[in-house]
Backbone bond lengths (Angstrom), bond angles and torsions (degrees), N, CA, C in turn:
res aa  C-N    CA-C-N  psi(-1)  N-CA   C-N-CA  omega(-1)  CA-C   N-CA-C  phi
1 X - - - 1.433 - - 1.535 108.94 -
2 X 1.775 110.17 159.20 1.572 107.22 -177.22 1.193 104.38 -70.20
3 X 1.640 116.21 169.65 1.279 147.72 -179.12 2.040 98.03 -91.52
4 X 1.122 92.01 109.24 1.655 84.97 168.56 1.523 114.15 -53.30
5 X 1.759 112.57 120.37 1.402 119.41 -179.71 1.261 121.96 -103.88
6 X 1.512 123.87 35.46 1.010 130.56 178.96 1.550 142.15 -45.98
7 X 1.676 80.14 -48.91 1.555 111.35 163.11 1.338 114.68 -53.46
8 X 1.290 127.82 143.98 1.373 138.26 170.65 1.553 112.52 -103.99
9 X 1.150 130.17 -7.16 1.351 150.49 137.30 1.824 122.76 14.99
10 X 1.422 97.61 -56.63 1.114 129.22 -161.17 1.634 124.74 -79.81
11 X 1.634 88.25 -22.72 1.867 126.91 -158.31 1.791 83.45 -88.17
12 X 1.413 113.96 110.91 1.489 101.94 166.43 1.642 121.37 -97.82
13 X 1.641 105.96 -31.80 1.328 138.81 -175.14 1.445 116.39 -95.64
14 X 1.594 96.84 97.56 1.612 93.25 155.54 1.053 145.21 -62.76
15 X 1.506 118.05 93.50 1.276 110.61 -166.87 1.776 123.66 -71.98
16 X 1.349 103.40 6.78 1.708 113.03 168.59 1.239 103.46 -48.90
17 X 1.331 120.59 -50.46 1.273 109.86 -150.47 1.424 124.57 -95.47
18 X 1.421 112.13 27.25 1.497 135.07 175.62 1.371 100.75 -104.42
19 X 1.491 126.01 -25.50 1.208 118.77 174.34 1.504 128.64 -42.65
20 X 1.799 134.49 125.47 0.849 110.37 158.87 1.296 149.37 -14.76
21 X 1.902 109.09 -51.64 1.459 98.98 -169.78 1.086 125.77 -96.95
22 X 1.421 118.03 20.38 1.308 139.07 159.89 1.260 122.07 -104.06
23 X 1.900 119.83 20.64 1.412 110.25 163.16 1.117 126.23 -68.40
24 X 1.584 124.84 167.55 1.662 114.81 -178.73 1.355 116.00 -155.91
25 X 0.984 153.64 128.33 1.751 145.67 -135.48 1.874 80.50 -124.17
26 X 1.421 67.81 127.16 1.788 83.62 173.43 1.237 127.19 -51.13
27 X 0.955 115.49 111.62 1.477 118.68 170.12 1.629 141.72 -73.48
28 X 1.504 99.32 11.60 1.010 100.36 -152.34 1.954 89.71 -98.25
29 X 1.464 96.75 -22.70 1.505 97.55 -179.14 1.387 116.15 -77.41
30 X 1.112 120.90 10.09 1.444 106.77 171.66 1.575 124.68 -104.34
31 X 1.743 96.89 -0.46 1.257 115.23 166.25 1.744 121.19 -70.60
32 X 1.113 120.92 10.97 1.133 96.44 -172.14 1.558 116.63 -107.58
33 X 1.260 140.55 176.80 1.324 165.86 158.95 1.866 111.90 -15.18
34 X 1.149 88.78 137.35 1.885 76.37 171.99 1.382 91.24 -94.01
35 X 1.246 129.88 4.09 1.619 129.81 -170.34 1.937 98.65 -79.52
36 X 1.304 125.41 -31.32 1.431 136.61 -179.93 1.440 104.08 -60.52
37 X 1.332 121.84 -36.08 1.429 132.03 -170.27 1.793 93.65 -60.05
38 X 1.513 101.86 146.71 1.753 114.79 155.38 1.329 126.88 -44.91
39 X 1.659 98.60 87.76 1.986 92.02 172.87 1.548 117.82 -59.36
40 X 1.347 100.76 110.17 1.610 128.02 -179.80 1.868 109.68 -34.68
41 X 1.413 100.86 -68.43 1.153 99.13 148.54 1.241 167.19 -152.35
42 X 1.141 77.70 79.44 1.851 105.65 155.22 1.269 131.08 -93.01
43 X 1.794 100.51 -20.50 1.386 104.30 165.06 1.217 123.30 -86.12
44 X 1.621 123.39 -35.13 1.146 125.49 -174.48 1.530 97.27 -64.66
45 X 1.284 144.29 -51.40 1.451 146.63 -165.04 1.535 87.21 -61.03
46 X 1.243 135.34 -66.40 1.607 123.53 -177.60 1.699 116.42 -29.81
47 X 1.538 98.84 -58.89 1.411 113.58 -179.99 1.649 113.20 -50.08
48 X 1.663 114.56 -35.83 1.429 117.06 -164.48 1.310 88.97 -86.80
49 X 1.526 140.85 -27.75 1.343 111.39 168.55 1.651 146.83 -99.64
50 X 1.697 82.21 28.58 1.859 101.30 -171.12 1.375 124.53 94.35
51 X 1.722 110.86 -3.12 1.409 99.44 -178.30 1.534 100.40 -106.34
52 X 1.414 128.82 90.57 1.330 125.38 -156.04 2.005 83.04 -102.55
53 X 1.087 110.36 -30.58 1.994 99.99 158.84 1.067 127.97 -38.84
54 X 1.272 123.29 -37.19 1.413 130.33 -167.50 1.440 101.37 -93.28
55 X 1.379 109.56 -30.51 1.305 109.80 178.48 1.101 129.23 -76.47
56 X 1.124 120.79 -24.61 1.267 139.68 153.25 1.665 133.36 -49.37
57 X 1.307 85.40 -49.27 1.654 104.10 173.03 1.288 127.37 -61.47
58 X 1.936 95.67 -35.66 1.679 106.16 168.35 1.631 106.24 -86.37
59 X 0.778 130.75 -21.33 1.972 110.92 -179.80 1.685 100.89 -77.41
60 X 1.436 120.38 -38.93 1.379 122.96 173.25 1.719 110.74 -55.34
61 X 1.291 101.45 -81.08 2.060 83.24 161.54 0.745 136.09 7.16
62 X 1.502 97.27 -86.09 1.918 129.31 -166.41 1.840 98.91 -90.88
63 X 1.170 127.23 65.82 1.447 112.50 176.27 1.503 104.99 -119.50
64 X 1.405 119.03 136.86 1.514 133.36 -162.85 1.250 118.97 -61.87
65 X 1.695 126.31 53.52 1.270 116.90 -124.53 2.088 80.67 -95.54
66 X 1.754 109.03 -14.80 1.352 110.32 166.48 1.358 145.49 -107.69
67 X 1.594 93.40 30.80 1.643 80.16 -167.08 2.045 83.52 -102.02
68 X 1.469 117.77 -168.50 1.478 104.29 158.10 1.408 93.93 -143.24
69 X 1.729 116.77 40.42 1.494 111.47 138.59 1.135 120.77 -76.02
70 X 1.669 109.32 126.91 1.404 112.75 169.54 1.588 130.12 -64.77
71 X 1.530 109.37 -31.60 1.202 109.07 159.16 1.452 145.59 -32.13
72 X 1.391 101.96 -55.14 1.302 130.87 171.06 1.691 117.88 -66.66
73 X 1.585 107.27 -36.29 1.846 104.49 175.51 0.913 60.11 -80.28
74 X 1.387 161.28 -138.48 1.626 142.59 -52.32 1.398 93.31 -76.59
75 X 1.208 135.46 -73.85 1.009 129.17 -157.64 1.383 99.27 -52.78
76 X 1.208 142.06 -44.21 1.353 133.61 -176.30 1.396 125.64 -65.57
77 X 1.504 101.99 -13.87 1.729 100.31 164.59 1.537 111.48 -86.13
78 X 1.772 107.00 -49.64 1.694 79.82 172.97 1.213 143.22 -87.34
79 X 1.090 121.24 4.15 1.609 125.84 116.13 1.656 129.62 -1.66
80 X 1.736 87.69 -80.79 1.813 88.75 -174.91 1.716 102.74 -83.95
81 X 1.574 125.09 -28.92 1.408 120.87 165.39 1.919 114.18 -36.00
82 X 1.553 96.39 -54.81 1.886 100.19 165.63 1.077 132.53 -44.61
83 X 1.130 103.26 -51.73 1.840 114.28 179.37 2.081 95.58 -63.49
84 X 0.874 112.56 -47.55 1.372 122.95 -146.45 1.570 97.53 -71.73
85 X 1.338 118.01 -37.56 1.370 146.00 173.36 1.542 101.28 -71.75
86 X 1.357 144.81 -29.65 1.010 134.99 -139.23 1.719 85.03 -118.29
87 X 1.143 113.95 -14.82 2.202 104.77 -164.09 1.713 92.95 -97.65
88 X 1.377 116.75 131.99 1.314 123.65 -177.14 1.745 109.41 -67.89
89 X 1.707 112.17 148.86 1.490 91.78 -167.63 1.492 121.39 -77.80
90 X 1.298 119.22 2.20 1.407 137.25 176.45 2.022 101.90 -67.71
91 X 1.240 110.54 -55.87 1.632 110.50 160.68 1.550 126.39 -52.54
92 X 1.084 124.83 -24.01 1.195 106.26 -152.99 1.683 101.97 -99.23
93 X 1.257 126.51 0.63 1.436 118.70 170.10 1.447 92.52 -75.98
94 X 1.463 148.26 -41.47 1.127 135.70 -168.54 1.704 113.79 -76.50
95 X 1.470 116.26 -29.42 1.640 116.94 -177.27 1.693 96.96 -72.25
96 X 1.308 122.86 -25.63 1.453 115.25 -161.38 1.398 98.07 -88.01
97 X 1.488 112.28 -36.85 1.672 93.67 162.69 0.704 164.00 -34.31
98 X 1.303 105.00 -26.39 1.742 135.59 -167.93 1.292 104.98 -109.28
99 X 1.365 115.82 1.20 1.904 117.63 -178.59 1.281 113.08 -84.34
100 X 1.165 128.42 122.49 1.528 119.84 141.42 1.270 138.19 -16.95
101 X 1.559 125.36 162.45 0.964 116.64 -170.37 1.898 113.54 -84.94
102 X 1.123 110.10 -14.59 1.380 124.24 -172.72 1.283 102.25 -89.73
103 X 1.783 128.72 -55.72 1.097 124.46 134.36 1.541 128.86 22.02
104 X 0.988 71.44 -106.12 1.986 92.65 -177.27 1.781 112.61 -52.40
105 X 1.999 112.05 -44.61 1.282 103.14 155.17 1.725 123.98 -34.12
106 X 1.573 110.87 -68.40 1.282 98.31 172.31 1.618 142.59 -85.45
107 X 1.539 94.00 31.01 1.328 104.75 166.95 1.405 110.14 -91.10
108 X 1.101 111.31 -57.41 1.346 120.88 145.45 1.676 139.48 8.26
109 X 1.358 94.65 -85.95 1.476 115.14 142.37 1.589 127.07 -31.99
110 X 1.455 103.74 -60.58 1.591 107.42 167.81 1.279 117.73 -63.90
111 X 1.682 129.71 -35.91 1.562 123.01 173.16 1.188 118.16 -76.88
112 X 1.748 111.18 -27.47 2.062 89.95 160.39 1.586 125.12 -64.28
113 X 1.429 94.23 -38.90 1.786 93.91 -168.32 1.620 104.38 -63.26
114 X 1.510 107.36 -20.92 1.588 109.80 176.30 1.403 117.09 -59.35
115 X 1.583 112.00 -40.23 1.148 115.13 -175.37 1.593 111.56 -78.23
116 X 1.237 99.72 2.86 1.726 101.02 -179.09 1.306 104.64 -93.00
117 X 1.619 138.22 -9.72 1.042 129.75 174.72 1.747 106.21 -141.95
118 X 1.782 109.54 90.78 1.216 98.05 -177.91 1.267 103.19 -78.31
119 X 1.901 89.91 -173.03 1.545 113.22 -177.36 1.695 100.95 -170.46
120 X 1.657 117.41 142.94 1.493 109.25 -138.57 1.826 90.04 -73.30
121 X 1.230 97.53 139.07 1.409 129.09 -176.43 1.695 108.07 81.47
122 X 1.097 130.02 -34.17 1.741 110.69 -179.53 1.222 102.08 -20.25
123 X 1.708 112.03 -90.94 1.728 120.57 -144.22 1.602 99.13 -56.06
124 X 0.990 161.59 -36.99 1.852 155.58 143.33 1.651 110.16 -26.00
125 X 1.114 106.30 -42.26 1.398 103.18 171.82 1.550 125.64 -92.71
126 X 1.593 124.76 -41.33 1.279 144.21 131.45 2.048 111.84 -20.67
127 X 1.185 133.16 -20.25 1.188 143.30 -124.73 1.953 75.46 -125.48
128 X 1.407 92.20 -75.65 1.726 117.18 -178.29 1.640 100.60 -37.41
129 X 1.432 102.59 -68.85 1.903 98.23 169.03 0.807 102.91 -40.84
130 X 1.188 134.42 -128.65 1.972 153.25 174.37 1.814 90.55 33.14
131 X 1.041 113.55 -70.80 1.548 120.62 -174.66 1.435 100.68 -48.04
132 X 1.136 130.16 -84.23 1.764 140.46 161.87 2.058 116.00 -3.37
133 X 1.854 79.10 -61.71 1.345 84.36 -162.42 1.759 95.67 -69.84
134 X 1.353 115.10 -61.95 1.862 115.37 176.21 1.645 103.41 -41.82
135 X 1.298 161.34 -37.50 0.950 159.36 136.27 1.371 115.59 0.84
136 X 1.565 113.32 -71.14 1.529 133.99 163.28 1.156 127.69 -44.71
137 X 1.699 100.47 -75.03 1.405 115.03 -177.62 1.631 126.66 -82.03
138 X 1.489 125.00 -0.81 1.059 146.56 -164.00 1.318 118.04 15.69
139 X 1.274 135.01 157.67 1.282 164.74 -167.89 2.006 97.62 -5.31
140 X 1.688 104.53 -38.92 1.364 93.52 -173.89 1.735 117.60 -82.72
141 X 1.195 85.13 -9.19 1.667 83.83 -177.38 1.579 114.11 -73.91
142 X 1.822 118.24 -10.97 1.409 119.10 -170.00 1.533 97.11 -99.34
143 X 1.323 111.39 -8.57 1.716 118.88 174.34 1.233 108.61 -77.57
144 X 1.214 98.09 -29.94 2.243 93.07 -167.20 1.394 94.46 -83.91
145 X 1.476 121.70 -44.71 1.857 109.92 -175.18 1.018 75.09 -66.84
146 X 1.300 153.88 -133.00 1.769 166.56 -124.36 1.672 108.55 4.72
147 X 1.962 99.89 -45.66 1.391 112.98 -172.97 1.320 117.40 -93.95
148 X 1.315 98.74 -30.09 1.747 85.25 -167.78 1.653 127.83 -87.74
149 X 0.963 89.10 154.17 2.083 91.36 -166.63 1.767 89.68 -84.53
150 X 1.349 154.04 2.93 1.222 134.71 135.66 1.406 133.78 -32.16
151 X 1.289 136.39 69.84 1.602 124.54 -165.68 1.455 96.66 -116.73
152 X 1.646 90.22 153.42 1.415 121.42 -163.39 1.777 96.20 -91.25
């Protein structure tokens, strides 16, 4: 026979707070620094001396994943679109290697929105990443950009 469940005792999880109308977008990311943003140039000087890896690594870092000036993602995609454009496709199975897993999520991110605004040759080269990066990050890494409300 049942256990009298009278008690509420038992209940650890509020489930209120899964409710829709109590969602709430973090606030904590919009606190941060314009100093987090992609130093413009610091990357391009990376790029002018061949280490377009490193350069890469810093716009991925530092990417505006909180502000919701548009100005600023824009400029921060063509930015990392440059760098991304600038590494020959023979390199880039080896730079993606060395990425993280969060990394490569928002690389990710940067090669769809790339493909949202071609230009003759990006998406062929943009194309070569995507391949590289799914290589790495496999099937779940195109689920987490797919899901997450972080956009570049």
């Amino acid at each position: 026979m049942a256990k009298n469940t009278s008690s509420t005792a038992f209940r650890k999880i509020d489930v209120d707070q899964y409710n829709e109308d109590n969602f709430k977008v973090d606030e904590t990311m919009e606190s941060l620094t314009p100093s987090s943003f992609p130093d413009e140039a610091e990357i391009i000087s990376l790029i002018s001396l061949g280490k377009s890896d490193e350069a890469l690594i810093n716009a991925l870092k530092n990417a505006p994943f909180s502000t919701k000036n548009p100005q600023i993602k824009e400029k921060a995609l063509r930015l990392t679109l440059k760098v991304l454009l600038s590494i020959k496709p023979s390199q880039i199975e080896e730079i993606v290697s060395r990425l993280d897993v969060e990394q490569i999520d928002t690389l990710m991110k940067y090669i769809y929105k790339g493909f949202e605004i071609p230009s003759d040759g990006s998406s062929a080269h943009l194309l070569v990443w995507h391949e590289k990066a799914f290589a790495v990050g496999g099937l779940g890494c195109i689920i987490r950009v797919l899901t997450d409300n972080k956009r570049v």
